[in-house]
N, C-alpha and C positions, 0 to 999 in steps of 0.2 A: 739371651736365652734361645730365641730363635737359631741363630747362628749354631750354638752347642748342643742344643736338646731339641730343633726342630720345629718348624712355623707352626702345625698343629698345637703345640704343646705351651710354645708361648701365645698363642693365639687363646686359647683356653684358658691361661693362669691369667691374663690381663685382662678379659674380656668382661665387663660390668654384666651381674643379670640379669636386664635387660637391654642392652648393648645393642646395636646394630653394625653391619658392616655392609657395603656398598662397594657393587662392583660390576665391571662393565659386562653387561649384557646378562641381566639377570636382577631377578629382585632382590629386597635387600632381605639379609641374613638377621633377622631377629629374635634374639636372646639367646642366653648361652649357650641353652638345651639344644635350642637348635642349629647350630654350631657343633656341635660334639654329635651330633646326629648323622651330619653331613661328612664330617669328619671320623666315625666311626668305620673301624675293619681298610681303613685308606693307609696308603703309606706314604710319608715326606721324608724320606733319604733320597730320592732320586734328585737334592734339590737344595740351595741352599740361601734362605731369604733375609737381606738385611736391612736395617736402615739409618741412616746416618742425620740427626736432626739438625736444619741452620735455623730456626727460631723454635723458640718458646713462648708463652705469654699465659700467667697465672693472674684470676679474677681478685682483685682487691681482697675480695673474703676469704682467698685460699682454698677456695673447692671445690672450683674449676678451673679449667685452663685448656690448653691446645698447643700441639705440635705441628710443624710440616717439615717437611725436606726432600731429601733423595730417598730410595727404595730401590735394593741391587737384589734380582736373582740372577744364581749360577749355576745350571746347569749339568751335574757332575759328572755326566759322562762324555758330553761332547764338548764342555769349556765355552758352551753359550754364555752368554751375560746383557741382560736384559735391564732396563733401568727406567723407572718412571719417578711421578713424584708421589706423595703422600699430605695428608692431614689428618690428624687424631683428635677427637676432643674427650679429655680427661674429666673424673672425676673422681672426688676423695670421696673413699667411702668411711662409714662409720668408724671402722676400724685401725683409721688411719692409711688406709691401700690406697693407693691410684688405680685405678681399672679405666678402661676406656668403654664411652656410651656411643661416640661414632667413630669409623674408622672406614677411609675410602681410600683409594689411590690409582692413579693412572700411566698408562702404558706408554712406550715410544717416546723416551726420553733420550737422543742422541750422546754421546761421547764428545761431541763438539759444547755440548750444550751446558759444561763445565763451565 
């Protein structure tokens, strides 16, 4: 989703209502609202953020679980490409959805570091 419609956009549809995200140099971003706050009147075309997961791991009960991997942004005007890692930790909501309650990731991930 990110990739097609934009980090805000998938960042917003995934993001649990009480959710946090973490991120360097700054507090952490708690709950949706305020998420969509920060991200209001902003643009993310200038940009293009993905991520690619090498584990999973879902709690016995099904209700939780956690991701990490790689994390690529691309830069669209100058062919930048930046790369860190990530971790998510999910949760099922009522409805059946996954949204995520925490989401962090860090920077200075080399091209050797494949």
């Amino acid at each position: 989703m990110s990739v097609k419609e934009g980090r805000h956009k998938a960042f917003l549809y995934y993001i649990a209502d009480d959710g946090v995200i973490l991120r360097n140099n700054s507090y952490p971003v708690k709950s949706k609202k305020t998420l969509e706050e920060q991200f209001a009147g902003k643009s993310d075309s200038s940009f293009v953020l993905s991520w690619v997961p090498l584990y999973e791991k879902v709690s016995e009960s099904g209700d939780i679980g956690y991701t990490y991997g790689i994390r690529t942004n691309s830069t669209k005007s100058t062919g930048e490409i930046t790369k860190g890692t990530y971790v998510t930790i999910w949760q099922k909501q009522i409805d059946g959805n996954w949204k995520f309650v925490l989401h962090t990731d860090n920077q200075g991930l080399s091209e050797s570091a494949e």
